[in-house]
VEXDO-410234 format. One record per atom (N, C-alpha, C): residue number from 1; residue in one letter; chain; x, y, z. Coordinates in nm, 4 decimals, always signed. Layout:
N
+-----+--------+--------+----------+----------+----------+
| num | residu | chaine |        x |        y |        z |
+-----+--------+--------+----------+----------+----------+
| NUM |      A |      A |        X |        Y |        Z |
...
+-----+--------+--------+----------+----------+----------+
***
This chain:
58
+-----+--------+--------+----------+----------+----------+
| num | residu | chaine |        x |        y |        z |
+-----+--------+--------+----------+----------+----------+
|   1 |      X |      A |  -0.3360 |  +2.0215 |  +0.8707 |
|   1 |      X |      A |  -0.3366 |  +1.9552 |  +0.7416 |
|   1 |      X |      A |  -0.2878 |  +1.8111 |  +0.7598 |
|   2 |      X |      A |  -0.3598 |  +1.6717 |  +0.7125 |
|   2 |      X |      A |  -0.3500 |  +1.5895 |  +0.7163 |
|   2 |      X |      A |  -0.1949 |  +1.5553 |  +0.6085 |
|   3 |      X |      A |  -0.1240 |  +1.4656 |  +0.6355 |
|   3 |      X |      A |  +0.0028 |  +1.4353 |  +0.5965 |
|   3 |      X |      A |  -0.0777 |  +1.3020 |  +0.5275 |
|   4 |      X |      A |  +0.0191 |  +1.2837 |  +0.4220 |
|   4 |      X |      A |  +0.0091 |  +1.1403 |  +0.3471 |
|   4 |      X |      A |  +0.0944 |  +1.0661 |  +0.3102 |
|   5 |      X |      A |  +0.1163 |  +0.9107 |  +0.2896 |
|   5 |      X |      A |  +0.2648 |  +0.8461 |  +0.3418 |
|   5 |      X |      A |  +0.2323 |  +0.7938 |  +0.1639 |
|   6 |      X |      A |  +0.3471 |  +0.7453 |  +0.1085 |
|   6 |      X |      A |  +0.3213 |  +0.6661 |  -0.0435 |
|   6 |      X |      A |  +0.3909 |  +0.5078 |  +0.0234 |
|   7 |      X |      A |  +0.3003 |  +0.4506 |  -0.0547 |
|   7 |      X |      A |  +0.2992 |  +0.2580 |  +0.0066 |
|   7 |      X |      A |  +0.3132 |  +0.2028 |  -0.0686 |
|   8 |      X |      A |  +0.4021 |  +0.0392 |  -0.0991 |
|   8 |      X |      A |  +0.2804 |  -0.0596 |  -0.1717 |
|   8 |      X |      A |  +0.1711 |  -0.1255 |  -0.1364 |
|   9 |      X |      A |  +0.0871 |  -0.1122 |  -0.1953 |
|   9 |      X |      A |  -0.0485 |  -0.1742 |  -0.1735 |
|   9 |      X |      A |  -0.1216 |  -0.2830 |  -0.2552 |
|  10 |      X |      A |  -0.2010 |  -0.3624 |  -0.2191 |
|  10 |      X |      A |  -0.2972 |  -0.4492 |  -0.3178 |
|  10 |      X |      A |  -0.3881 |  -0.4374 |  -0.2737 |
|  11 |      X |      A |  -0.4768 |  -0.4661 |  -0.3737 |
|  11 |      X |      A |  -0.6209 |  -0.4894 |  -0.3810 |
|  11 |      X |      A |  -0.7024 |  -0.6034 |  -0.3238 |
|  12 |      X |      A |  -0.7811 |  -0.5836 |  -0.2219 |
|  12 |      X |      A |  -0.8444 |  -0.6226 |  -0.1038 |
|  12 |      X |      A |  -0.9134 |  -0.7874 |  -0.1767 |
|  13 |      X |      A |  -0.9754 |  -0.7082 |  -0.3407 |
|  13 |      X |      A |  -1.0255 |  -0.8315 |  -0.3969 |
|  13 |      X |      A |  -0.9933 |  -0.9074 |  -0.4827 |
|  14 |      X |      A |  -0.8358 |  -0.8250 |  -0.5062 |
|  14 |      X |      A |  -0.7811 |  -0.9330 |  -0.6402 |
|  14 |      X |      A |  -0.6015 |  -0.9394 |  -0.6053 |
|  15 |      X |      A |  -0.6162 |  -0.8783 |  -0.5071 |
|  15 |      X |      A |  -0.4321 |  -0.8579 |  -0.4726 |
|  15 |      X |      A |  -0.3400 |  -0.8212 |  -0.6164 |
|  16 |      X |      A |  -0.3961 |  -0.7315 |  -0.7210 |
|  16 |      X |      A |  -0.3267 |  -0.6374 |  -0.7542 |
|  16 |      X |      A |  -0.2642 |  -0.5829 |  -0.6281 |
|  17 |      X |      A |  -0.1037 |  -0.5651 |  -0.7315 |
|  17 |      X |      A |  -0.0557 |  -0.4564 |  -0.6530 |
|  17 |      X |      A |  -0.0688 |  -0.2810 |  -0.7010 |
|  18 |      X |      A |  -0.0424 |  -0.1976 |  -0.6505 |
|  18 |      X |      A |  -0.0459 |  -0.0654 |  -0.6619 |
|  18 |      X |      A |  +0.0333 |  +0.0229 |  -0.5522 |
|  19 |      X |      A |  +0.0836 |  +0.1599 |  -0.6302 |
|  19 |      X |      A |  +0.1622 |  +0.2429 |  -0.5410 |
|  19 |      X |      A |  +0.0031 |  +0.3379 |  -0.4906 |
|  20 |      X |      A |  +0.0139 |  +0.3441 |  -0.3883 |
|  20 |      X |      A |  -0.0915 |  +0.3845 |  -0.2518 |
|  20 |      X |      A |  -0.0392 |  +0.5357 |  -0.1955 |
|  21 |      X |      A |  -0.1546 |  +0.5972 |  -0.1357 |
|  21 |      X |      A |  -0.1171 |  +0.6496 |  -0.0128 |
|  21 |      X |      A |  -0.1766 |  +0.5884 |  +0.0546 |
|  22 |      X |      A |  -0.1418 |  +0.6345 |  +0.1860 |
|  22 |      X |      A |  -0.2575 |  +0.6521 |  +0.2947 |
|  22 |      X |      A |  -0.2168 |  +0.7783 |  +0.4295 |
|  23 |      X |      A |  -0.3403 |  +0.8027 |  +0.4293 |
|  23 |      X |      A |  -0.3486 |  +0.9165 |  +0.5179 |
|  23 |      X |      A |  -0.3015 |  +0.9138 |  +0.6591 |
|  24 |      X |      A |  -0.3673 |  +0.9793 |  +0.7374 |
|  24 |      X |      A |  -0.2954 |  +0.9530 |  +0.8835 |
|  24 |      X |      A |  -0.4275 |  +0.9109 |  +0.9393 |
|  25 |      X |      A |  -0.5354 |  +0.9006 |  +0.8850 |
|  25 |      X |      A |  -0.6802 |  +0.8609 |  +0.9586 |
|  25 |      X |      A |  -0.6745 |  +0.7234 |  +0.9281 |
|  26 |      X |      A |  -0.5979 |  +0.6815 |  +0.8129 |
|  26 |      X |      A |  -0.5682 |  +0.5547 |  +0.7635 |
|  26 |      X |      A |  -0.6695 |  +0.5285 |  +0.6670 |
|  27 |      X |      A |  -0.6983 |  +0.6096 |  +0.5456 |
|  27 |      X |      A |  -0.7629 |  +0.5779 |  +0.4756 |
|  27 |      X |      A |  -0.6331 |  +0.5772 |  +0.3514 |
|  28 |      X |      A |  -0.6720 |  +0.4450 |  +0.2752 |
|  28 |      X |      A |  -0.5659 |  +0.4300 |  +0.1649 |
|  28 |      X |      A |  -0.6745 |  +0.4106 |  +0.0098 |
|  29 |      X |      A |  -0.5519 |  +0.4814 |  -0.0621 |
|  29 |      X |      A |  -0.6373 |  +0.5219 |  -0.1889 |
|  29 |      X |      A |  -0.5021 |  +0.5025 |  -0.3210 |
|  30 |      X |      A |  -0.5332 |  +0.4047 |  -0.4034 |
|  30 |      X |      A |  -0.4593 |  +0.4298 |  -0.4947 |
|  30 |      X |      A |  -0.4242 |  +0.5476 |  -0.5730 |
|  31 |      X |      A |  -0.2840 |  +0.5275 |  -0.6529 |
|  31 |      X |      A |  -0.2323 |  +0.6595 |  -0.6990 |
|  31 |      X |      A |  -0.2639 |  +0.6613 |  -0.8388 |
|  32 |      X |      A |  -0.3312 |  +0.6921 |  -0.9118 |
|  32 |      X |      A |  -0.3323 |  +0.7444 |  -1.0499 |
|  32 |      X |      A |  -0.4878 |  +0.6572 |  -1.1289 |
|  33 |      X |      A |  -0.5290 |  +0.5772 |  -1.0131 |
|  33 |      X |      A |  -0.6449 |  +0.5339 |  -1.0593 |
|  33 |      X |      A |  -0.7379 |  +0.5745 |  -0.9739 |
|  34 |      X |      A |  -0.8725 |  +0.5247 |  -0.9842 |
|  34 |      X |      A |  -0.9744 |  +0.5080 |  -0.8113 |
|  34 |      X |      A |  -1.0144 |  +0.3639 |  -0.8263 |
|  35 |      X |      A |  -1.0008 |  +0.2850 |  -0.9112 |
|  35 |      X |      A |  -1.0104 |  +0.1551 |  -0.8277 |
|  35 |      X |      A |  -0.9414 |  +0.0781 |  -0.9525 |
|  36 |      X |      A |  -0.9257 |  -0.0531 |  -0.8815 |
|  36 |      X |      A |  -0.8620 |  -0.1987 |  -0.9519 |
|  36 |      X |      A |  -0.9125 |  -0.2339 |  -1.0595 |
|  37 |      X |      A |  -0.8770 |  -0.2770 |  -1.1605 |
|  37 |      X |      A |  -0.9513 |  -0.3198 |  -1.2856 |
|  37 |      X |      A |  -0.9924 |  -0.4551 |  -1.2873 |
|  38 |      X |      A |  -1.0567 |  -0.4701 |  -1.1514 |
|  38 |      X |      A |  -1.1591 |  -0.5891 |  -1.1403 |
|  38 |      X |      A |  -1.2938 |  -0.5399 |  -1.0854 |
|  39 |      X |      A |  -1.2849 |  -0.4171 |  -1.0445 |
|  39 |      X |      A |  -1.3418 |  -0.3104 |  -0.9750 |
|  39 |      X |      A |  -1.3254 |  -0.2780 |  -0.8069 |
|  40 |      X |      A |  -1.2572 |  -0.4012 |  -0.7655 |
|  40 |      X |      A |  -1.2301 |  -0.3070 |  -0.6143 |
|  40 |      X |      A |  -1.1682 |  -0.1615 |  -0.6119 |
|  41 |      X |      A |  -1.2551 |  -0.1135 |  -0.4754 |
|  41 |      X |      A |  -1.1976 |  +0.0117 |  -0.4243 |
|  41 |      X |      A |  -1.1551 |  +0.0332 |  -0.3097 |
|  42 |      X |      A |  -1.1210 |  -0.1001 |  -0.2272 |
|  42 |      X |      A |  -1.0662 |  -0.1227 |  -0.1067 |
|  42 |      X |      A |  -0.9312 |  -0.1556 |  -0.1137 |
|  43 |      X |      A |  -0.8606 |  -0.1082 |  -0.0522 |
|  43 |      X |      A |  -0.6663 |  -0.1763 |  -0.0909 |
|  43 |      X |      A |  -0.6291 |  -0.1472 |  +0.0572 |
|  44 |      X |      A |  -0.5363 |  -0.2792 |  +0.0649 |
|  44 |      X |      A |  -0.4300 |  -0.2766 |  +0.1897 |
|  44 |      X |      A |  -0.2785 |  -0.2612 |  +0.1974 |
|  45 |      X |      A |  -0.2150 |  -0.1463 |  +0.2396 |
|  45 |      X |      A |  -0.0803 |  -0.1789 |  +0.2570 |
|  45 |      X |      A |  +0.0085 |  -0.2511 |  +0.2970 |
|  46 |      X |      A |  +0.1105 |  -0.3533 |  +0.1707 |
|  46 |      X |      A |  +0.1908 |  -0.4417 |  +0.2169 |
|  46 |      X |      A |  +0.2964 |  -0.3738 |  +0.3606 |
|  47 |      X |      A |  +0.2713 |  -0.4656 |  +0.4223 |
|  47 |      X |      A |  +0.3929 |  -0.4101 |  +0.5929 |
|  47 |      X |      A |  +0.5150 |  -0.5088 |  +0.5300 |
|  48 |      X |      A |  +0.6166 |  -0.4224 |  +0.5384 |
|  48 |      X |      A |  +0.7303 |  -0.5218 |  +0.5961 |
|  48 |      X |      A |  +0.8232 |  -0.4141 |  +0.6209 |
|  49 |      X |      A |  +0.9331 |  -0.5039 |  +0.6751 |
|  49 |      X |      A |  +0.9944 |  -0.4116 |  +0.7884 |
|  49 |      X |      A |  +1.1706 |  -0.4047 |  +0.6698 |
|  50 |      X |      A |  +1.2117 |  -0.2571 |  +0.7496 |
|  50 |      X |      A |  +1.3202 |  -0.1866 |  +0.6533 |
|  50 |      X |      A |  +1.4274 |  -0.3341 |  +0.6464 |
|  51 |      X |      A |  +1.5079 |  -0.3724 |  +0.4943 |
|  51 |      X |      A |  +1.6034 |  -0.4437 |  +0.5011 |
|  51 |      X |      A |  +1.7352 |  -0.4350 |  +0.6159 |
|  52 |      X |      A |  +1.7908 |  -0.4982 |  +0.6664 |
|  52 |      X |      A |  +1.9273 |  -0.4597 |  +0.7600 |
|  52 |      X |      A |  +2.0221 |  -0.5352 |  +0.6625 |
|  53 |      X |      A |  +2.1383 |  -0.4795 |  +0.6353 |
|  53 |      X |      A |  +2.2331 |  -0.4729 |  +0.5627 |
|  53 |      X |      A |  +2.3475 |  -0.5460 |  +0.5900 |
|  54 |      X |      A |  +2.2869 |  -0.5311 |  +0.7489 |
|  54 |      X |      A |  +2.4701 |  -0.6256 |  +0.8437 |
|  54 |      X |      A |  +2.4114 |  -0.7426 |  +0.8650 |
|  55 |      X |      A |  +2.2610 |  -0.7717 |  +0.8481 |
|  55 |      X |      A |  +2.1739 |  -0.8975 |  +0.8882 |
|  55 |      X |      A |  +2.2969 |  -1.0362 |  +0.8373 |
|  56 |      X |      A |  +2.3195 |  -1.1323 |  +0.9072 |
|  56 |      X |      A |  +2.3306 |  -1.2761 |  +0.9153 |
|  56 |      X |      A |  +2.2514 |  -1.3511 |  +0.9180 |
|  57 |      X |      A |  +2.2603 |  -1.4211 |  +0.7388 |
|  57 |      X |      A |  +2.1743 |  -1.5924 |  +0.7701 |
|  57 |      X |      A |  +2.1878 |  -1.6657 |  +0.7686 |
|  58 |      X |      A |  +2.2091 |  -1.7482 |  +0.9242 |
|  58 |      X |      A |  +2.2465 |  -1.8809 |  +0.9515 |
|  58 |      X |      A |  +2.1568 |  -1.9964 |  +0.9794 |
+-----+--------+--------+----------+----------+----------+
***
């Protein structure tokens, strides 16, 4: 059984954002709609990496 991760994501053609899955084949699919209300049905998950807490900015 394929596992599924929950993301933020936007929309490929309008950079809406949206809460996502995506699968482990890496197909990503918005959550509670099927596409953007511009009509995309392509979305990419924002990457960024976990906050660090002890981080220093100098």
């Amino acid at each position: 059984m394929a596992s599924k991760t929950r993301a933020a994501g936007t929309c490929a053609k309008c950079g809406n954002v949206f809460a996502v899955r995506q699968s482990d084949g890496g197909a990503i699919e918005p959550i509670g709609v099927r596409q953007c209300s511009c009509g995309g049905t392509s979305f990419e998950v924002l990457e960024s990496a976990p906050a660090d807490p002890y981080a220093t900015t100098e």
